[in-house]
N, C-alpha and C positions, 0 to 999 in steps of 0.2 A: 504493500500500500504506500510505503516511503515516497518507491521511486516514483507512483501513480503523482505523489503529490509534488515531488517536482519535476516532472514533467508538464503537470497545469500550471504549476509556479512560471515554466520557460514559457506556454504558450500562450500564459497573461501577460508577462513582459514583452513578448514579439507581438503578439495581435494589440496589443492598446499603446505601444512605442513609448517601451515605461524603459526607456534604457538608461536612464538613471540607477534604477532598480535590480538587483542580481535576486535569484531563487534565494538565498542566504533572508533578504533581505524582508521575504514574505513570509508573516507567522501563520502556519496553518491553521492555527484555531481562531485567530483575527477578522473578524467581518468582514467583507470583498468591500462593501459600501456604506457608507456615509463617515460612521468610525473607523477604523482599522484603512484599511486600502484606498477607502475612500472613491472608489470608483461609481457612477454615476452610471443613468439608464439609455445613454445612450451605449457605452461601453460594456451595460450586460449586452445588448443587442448584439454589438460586434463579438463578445465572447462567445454568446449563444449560437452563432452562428460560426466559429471556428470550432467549438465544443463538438456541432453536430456534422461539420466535415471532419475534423479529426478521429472521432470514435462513434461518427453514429449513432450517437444517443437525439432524440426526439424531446422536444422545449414546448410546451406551451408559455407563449407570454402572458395570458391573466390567467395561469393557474398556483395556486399557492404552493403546492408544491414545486415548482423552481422554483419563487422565491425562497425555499428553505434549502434546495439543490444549492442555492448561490449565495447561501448563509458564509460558509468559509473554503477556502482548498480542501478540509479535511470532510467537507461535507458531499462538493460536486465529486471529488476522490471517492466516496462511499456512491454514489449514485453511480457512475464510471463504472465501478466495479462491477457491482448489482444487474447493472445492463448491459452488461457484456457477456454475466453468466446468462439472461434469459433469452 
């Protein structure tokens, strides 16, 4: 699950050009948005859609569940996983 999570770590720094930012840099249990990362809704939109070229996995935008999927790395990492086994 580590590497799952930084793996999302690198593909939120290259999809949102956070190159400021190194994987080191992101706490996995940190909020993506408002507090911790700070990342905003335009920026889920770009993630949500690098998320579902990359692995595939399927987003609804007004379902509450991604919002909880986009709670932290260690969260969309659990979701990742999940939907890879089914």
């Amino acid at each position: 699950m580590q590497a799952l999570e930084q793996e999302i770590k690198q593909l939120i720094i290259s999809a949102l050009n956070l190159e400021d930012l190194s994987p080191e840099d992101i706490d996995s249990s940190a909020p993506l948005f408002v507090d911790g990362l700070g990342l905003d809704s335009i920026d889920a939109l770009e993630l949500g859609l690098v998320l579902q070229k990359s692995y595939g996995v399927s987003l609804s935008a007004d379902s509450g569940e991604t919002r909880a999927h986009f709670a932290s790395v260690q969260a969309l990492a659990t979701f990742i996983a999940s939907a890879r086994i089914n």
